[in-house]
Backbone as ProteinMPNN parsed JSONL, in Angstrom:
{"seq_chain_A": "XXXXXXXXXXXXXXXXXXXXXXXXXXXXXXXXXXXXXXXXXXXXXXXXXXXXXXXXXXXXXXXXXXXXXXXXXXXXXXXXXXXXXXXXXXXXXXXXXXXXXXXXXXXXXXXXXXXXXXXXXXXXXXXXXXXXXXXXXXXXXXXXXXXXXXXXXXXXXXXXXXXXXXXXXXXXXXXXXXXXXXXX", "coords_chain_A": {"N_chain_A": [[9.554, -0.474, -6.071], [9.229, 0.083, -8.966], [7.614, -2.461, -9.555], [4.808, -3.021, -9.365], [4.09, -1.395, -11.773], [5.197, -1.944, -13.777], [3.911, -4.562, -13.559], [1.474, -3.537, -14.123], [1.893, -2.1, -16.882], [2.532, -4.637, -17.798], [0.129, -6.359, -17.933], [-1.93, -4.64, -19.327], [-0.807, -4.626, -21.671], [-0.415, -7.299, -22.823], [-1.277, -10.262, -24.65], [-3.919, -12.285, -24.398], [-5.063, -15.46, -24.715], [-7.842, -17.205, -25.394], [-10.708, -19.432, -24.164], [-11.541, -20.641, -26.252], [-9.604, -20.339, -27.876], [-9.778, -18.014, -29.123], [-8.287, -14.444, -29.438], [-7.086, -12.13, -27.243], [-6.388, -8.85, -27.249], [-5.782, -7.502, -25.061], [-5.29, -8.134, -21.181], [-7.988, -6.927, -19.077], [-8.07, -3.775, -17.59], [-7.793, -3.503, -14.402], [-7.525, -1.168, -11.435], [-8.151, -1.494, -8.731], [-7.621, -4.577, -8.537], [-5.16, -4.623, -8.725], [-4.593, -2.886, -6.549], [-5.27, -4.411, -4.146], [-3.695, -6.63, -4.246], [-1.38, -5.806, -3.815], [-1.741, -4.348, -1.529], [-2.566, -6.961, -0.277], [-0.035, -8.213, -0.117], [1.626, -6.713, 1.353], [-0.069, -6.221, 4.358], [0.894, -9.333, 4.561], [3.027, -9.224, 4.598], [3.652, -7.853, 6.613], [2.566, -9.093, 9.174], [4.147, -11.295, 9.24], [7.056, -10.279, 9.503], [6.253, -9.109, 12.248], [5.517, -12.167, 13.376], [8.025, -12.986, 13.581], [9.733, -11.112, 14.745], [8.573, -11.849, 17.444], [8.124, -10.206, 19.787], [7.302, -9.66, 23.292], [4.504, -9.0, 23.637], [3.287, -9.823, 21.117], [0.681, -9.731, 19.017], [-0.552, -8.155, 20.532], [-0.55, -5.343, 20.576], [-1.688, -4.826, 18.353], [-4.563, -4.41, 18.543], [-4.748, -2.371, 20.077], [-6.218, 0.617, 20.468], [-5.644, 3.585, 20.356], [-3.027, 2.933, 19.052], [-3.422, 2.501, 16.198], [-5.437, 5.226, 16.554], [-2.725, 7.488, 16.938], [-1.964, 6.831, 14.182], [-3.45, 7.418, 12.1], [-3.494, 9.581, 10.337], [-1.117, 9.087, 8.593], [-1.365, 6.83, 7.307], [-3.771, 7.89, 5.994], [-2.104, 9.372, 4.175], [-0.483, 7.779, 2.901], [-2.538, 5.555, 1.238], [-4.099, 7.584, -0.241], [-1.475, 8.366, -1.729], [-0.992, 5.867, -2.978], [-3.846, 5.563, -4.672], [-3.278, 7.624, -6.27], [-1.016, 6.707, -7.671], [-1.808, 4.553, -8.838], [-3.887, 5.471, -10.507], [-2.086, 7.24, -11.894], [-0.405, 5.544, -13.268], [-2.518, 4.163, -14.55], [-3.414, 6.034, -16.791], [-0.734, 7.594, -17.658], [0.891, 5.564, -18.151], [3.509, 2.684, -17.27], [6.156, 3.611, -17.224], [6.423, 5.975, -17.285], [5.213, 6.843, -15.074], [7.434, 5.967, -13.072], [9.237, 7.215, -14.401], [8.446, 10.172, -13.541], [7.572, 9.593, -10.708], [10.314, 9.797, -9.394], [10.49, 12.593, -8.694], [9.769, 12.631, -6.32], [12.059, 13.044, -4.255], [12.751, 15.778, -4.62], [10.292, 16.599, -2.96], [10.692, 14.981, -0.722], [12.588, 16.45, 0.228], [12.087, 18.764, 0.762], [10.043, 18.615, 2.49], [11.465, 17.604, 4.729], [12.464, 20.049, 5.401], [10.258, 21.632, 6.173], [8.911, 19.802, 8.129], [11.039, 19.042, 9.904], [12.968, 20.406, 10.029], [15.617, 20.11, 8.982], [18.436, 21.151, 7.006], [19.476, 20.829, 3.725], [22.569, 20.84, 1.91], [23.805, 23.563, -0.451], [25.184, 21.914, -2.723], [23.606, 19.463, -2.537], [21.074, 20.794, -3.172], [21.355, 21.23, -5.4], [21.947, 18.778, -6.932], [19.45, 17.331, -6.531], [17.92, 19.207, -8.021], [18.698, 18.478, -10.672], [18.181, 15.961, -10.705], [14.995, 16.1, -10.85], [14.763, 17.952, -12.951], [15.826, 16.173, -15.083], [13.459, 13.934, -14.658], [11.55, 15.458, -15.289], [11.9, 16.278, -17.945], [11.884, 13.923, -19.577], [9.503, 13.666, -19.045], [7.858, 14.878, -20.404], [9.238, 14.571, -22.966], [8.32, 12.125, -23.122], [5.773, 11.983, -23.327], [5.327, 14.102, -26.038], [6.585, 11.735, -27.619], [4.006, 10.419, -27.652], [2.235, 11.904, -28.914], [0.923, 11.759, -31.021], [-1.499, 9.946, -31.059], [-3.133, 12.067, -30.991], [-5.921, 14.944, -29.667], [-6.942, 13.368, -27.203], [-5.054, 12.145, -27.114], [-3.004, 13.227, -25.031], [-4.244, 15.358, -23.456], [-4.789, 12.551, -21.313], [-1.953, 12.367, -21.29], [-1.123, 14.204, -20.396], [-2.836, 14.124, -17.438], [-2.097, 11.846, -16.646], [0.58, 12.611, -15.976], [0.244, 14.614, -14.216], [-0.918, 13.014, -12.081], [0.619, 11.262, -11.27], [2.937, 13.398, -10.218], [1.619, 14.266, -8.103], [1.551, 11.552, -6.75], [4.503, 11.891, -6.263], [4.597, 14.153, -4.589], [3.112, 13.257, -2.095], [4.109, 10.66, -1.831], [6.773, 11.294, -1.281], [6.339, 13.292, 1.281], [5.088, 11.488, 3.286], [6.951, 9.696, 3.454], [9.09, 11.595, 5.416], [6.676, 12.361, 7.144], [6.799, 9.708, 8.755], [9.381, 9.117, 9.687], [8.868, 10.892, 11.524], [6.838, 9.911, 13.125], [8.127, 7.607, 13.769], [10.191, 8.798, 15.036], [9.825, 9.59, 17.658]], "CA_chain_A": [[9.006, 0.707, -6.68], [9.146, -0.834, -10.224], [7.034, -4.346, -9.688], [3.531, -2.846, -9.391], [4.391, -0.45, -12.712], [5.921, -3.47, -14.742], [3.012, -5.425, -14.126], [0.299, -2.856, -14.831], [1.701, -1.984, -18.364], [2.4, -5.961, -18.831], [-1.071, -6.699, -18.14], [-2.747, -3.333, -20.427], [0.003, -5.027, -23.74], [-0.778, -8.578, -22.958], [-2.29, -10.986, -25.505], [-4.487, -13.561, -23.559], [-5.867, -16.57, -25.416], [-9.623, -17.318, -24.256], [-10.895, -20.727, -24.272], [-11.759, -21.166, -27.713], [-8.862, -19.927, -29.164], [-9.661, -16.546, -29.991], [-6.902, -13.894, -29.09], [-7.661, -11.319, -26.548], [-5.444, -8.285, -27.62], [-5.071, -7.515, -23.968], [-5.831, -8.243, -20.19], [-8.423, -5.338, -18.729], [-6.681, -3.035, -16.359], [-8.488, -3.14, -12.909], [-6.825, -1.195, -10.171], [-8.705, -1.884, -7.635], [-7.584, -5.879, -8.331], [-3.795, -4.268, -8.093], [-4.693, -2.463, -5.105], [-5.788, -5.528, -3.491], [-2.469, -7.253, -4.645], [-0.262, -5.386, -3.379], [-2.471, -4.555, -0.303], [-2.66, -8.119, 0.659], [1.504, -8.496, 0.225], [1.975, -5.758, 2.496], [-0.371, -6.843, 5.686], [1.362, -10.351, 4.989], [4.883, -8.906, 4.763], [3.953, -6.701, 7.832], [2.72, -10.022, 9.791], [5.253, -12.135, 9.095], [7.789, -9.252, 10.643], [5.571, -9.45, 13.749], [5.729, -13.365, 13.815], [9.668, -13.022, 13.521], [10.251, -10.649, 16.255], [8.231, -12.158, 18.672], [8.047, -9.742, 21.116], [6.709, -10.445, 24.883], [3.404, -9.062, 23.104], [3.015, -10.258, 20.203], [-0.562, -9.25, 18.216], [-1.831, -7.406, 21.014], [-0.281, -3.95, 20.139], [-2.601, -4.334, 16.677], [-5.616, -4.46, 18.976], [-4.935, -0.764, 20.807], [-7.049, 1.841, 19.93], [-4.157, 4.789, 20.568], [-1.973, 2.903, 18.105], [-4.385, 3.36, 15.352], [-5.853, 6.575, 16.204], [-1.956, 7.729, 16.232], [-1.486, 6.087, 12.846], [-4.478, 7.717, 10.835], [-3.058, 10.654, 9.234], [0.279, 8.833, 8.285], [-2.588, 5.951, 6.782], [-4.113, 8.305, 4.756], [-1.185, 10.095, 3.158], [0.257, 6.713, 2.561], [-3.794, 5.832, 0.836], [-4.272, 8.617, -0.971], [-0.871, 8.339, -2.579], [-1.417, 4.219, -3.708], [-4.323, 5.867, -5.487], [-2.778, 8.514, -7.572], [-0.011, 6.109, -8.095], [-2.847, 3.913, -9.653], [-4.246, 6.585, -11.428], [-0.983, 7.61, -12.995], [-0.472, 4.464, -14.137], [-3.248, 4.074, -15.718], [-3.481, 7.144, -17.561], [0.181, 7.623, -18.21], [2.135, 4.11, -18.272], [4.643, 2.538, -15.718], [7.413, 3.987, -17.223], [6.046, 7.436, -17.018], [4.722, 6.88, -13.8], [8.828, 5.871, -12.514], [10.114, 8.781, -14.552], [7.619, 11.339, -12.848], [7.833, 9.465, -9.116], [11.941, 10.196, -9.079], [10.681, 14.006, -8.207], [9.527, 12.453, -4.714], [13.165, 13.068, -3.526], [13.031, 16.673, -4.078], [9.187, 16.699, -1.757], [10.565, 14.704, 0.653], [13.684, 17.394, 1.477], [11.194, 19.984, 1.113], [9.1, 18.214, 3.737], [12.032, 17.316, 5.734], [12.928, 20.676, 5.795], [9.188, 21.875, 6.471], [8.696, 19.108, 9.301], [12.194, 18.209, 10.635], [14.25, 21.393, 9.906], [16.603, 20.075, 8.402], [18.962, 21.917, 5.746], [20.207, 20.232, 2.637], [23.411, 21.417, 1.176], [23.538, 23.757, -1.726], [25.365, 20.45, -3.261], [22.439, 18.656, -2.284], [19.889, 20.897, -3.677], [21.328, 20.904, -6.778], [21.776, 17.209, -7.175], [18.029, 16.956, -6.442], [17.01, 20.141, -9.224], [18.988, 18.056, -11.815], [17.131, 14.664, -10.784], [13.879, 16.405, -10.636], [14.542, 18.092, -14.258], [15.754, 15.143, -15.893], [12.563, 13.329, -14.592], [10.416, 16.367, -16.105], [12.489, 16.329, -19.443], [11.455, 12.64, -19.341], [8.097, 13.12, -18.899], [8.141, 15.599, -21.693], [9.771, 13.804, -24.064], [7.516, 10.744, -23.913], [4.013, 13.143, -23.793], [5.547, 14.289, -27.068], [6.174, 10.742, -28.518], [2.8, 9.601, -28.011], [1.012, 12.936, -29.156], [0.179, 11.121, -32.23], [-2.838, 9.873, -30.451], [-4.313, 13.06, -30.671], [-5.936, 15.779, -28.235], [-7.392, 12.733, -26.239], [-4.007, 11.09, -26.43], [-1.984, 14.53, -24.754], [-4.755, 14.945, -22.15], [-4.0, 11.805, -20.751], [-0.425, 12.383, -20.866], [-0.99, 15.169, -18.815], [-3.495, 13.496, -15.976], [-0.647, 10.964, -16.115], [1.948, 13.043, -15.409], [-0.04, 15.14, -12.928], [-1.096, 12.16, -10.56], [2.239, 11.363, -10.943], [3.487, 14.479, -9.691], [0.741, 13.792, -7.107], [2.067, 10.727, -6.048], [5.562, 12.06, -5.628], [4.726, 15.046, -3.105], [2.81, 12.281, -1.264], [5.732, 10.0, -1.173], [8.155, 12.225, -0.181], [5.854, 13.951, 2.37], [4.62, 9.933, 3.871], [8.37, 9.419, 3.911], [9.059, 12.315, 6.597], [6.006, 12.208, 8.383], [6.802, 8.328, 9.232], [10.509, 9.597, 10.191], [8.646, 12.014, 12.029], [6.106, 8.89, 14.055], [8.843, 6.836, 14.528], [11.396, 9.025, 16.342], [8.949, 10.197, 18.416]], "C_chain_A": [[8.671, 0.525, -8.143], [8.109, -1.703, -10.782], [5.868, -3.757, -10.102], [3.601, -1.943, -11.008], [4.341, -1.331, -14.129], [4.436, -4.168, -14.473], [1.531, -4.656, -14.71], [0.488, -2.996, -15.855], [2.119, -3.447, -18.598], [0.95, -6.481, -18.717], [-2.242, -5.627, -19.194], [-2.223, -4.255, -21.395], [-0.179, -6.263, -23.762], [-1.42, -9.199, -24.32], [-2.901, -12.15, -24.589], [-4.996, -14.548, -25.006], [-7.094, -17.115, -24.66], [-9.372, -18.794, -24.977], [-10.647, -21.4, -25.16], [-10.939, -21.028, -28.598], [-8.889, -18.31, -29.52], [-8.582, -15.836, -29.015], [-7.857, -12.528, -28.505], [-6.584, -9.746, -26.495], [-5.024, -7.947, -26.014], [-5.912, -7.678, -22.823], [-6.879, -7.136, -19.754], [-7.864, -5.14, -17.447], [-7.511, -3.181, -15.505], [-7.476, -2.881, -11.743], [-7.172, -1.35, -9.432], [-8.004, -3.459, -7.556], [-5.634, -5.506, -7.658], [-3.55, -3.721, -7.048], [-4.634, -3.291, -4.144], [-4.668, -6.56, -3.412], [-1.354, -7.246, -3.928], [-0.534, -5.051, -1.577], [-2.084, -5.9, 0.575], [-0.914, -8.593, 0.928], [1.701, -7.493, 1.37], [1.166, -6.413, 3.748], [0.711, -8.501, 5.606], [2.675, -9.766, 5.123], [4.786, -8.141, 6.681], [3.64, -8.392, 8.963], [3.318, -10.814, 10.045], [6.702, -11.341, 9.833], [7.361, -9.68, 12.132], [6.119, -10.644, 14.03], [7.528, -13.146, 14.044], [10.449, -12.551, 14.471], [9.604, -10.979, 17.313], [8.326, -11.563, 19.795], [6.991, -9.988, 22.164], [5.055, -9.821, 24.259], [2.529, -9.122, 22.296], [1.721, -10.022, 19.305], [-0.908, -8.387, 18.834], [-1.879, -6.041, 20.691], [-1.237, -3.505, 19.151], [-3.993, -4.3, 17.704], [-5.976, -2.818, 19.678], [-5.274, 0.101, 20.007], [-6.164, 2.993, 19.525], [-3.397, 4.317, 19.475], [-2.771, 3.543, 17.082], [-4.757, 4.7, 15.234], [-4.601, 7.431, 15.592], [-1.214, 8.083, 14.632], [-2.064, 6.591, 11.505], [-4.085, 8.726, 10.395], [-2.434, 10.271, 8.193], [-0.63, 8.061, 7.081], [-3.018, 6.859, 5.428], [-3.111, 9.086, 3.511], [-0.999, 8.862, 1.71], [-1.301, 6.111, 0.817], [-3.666, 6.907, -0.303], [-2.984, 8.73, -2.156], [-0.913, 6.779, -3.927], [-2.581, 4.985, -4.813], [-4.368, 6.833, -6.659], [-1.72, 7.564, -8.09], [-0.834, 5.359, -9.292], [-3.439, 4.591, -10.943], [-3.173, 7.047, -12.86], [-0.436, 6.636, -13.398], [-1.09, 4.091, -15.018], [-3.556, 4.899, -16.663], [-1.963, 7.349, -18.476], [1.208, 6.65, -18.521], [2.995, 4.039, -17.345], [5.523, 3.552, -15.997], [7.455, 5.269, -17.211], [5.935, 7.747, -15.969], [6.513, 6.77, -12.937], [9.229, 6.817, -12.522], [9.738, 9.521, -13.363], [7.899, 10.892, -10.887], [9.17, 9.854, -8.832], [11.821, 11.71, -8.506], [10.357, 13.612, -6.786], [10.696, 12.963, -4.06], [13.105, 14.922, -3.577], [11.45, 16.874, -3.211], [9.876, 16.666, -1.059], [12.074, 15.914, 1.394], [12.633, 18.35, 1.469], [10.37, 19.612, 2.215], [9.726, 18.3, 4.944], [12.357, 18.905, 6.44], [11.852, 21.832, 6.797], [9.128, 21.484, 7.818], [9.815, 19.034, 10.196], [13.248, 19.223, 11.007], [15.445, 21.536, 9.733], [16.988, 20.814, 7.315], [19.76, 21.138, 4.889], [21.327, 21.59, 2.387], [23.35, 22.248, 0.136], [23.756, 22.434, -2.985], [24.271, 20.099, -3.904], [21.508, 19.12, -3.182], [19.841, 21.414, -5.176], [21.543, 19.475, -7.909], [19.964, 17.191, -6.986], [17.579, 17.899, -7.508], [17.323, 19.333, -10.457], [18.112, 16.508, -11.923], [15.882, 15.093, -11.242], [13.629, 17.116, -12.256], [15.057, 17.063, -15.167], [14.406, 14.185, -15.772], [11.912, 14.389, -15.598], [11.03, 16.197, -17.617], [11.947, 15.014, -19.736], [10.265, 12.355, -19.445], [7.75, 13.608, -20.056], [8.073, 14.957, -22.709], [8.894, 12.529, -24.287], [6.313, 11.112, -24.302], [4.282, 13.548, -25.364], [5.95, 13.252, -28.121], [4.903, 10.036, -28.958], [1.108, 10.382, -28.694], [0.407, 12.602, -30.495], [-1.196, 10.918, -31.915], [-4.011, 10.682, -30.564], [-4.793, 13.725, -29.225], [-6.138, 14.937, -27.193], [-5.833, 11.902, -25.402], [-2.866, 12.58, -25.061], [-2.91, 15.073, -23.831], [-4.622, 13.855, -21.293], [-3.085, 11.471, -20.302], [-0.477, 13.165, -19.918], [-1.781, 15.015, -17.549], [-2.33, 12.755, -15.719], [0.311, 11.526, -15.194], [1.621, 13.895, -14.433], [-0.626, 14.576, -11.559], [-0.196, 12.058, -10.239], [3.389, 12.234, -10.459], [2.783, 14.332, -8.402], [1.17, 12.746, -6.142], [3.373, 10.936, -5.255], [5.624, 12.767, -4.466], [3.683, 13.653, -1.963], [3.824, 11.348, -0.632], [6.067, 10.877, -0.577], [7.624, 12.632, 1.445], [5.656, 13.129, 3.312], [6.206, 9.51, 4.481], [8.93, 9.917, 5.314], [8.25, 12.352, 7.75], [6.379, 10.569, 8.886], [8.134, 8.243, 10.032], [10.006, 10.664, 11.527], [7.812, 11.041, 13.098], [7.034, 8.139, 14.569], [10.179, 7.356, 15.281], [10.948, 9.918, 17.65], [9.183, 9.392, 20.216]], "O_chain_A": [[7.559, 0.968, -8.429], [7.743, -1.785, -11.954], [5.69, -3.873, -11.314], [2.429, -2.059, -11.366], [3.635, -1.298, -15.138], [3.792, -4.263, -15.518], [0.736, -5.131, -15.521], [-0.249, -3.794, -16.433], [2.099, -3.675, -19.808], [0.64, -7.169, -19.689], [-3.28, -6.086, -19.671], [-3.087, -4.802, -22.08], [-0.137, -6.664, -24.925], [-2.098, -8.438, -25.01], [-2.091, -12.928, -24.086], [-5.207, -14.105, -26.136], [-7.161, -17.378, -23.459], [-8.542, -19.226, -25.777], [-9.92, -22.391, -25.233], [-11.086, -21.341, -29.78], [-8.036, -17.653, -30.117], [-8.079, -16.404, -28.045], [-8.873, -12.04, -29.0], [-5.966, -9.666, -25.433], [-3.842, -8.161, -25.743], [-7.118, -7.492, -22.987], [-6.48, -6.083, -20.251], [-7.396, -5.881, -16.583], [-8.543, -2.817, -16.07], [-6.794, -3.733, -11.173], [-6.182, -1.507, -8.717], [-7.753, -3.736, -6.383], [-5.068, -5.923, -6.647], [-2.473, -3.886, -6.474], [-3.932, -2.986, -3.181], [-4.723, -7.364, -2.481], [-0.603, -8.135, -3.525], [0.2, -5.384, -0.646], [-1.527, -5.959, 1.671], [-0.557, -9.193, 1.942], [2.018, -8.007, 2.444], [1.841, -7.301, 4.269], [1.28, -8.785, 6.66], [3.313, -10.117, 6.116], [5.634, -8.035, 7.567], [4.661, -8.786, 9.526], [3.198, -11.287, 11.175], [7.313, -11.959, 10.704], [7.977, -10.385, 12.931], [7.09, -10.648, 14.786], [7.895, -13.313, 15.207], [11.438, -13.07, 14.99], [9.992, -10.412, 18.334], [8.586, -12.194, 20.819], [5.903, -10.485, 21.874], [4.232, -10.623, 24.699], [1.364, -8.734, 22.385], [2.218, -10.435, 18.258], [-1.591, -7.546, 18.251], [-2.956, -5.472, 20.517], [-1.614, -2.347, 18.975], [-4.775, -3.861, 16.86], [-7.072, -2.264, 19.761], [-4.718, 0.356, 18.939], [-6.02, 3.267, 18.333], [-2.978, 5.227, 18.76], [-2.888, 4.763, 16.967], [-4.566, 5.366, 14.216], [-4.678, 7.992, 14.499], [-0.463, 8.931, 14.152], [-1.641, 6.434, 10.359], [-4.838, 8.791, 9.423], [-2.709, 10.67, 7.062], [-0.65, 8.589, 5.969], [-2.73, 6.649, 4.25], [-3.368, 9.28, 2.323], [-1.176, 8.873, 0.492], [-1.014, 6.286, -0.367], [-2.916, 6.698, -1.256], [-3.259, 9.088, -3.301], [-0.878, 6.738, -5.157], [-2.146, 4.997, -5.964], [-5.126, 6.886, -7.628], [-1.567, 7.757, -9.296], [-0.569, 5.531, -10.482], [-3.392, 4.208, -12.112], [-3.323, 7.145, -14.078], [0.368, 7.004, -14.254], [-0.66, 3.714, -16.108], [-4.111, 4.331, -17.604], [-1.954, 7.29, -19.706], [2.26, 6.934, -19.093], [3.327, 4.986, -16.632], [5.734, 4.402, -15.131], [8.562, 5.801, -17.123], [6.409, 8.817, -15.587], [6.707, 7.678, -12.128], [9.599, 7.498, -11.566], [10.435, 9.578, -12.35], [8.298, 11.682, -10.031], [9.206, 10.396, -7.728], [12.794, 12.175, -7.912], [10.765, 14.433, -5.964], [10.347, 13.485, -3.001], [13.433, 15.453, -2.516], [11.741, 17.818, -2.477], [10.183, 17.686, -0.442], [12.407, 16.092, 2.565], [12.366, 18.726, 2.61], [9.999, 20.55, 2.921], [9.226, 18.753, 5.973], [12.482, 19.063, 7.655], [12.226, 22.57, 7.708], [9.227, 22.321, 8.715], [9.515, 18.952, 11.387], [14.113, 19.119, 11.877], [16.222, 22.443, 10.029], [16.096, 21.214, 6.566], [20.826, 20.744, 5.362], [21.133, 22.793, 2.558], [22.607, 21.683, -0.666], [22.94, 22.067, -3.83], [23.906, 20.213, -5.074], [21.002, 18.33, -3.978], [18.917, 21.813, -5.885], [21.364, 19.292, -9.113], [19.506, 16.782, -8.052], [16.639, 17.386, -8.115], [16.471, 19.335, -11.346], [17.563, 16.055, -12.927], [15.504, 14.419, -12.2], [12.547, 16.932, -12.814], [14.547, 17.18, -16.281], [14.168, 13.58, -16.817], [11.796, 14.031, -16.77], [10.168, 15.912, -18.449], [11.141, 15.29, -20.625], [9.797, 11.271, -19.791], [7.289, 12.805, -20.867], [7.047, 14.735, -23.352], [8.756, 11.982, -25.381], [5.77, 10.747, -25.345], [3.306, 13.279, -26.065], [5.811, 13.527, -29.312], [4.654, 9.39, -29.976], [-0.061, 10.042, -28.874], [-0.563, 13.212, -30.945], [-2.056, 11.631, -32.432], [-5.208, 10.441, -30.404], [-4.412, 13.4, -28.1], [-5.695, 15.341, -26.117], [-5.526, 11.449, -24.3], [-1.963, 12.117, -24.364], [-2.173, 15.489, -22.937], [-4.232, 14.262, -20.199], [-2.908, 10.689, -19.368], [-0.02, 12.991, -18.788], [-1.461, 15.717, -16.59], [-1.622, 12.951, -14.731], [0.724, 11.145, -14.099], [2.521, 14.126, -13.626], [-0.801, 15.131, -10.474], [0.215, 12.505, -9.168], [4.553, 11.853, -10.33], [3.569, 14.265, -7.458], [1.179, 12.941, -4.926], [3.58, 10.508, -4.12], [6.311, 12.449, -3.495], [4.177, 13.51, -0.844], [4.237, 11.245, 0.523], [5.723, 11.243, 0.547], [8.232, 12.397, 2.489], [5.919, 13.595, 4.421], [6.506, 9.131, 5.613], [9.212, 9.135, 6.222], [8.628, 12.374, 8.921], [5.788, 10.516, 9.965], [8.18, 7.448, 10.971], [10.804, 11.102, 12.356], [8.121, 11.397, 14.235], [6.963, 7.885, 15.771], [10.987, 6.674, 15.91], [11.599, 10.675, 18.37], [8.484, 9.769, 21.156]]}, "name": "protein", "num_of_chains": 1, "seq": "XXXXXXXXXXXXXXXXXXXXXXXXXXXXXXXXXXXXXXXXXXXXXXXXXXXXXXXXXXXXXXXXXXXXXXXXXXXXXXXXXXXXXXXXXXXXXXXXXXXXXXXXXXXXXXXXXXXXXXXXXXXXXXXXXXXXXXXXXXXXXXXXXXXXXXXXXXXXXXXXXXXXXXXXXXXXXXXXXXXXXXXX"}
């Protein structure tokens, strides 16, 4: 949850050195190349599973139509969140983007409780209000260190922190519905 975050903002603060020597104050951000990154680890991580369990049918399951069709909602949640994640990275920084994703946990009981009907504890759902406002105090607090920037810099903070809010009800919600495909 970390890796992809960590390397965005180390590639934005980078210094490169070009051919000649001259100093490149930093890498340019392309998410689409991090999309693609992390993309291609995942199908190999997911193939390499396959190869490992060897079951009596080995690839052909990826060939059925029904699995797929099944699969396309879950697909796009999953989609749709990678690209706000992206988004709020690039707008607001990894470490903004971490803070702000920690509210996924209170989505996903709200989902669970939506989809699954499950009931959290009072306990529970005050352990999750205090996670969910220490993330926001968090997000806060850094929108207000970097308001130096100016109005352009404090719009940004706030796309940041609202993909990033974006991303979390996605998580959480991707989380349940996939709890919700696989005990099916």
């Amino acid at each position: 949850g970390c890796l992809v975050p960590a390397l965005v903002d180390l590639s934005r603060t980078a210094t490169a050195i070009g051919p000649d020597g001259a100093r490149i104050p930093r890498f340019p951000y392309d998410a689409p190349s991090v999309l693609r990154a992390e993309a291609s680890f995942n199908v190999g991580l997911g193939l390499t599973a396959i190869v490992l369990q060897r079951n009596s049918g080995g690839f052909a399951p990826l060939l059925r139509m029904d699995f797929h069709l099944m699969m396309i909602p879950l697909t796009m949640v999953y989609c749709l969140g990678d690209l706000a994640a992206l988004f709020a990275i690039g707008s607001g920084g990894g470490l903004l983007y971490v803070a702000v994703s920690n509210m996924r946990l209170i989505f996903a009981a709200l989902a669970s409780r939506a989809f699954l009907g499950r009931r959290q504890s009072p306990r529970q759902w005050l352990l999750l209000v205090e996670i969910t406002g220490a993330a926001a105090a968090y997000a806060i607090l850094s929108s207000r260190s970097r308001m130096g920037a100016g109005e352009q810099g404090i719009f940004v903070m706030a796309a940041g922190t609202c993909w990033g809010v974006a991303k979390a009800a996605l998580s959480g919600t991707a989380a349940v519905l996939t709890e919700c495909r696989y005990k099916r």
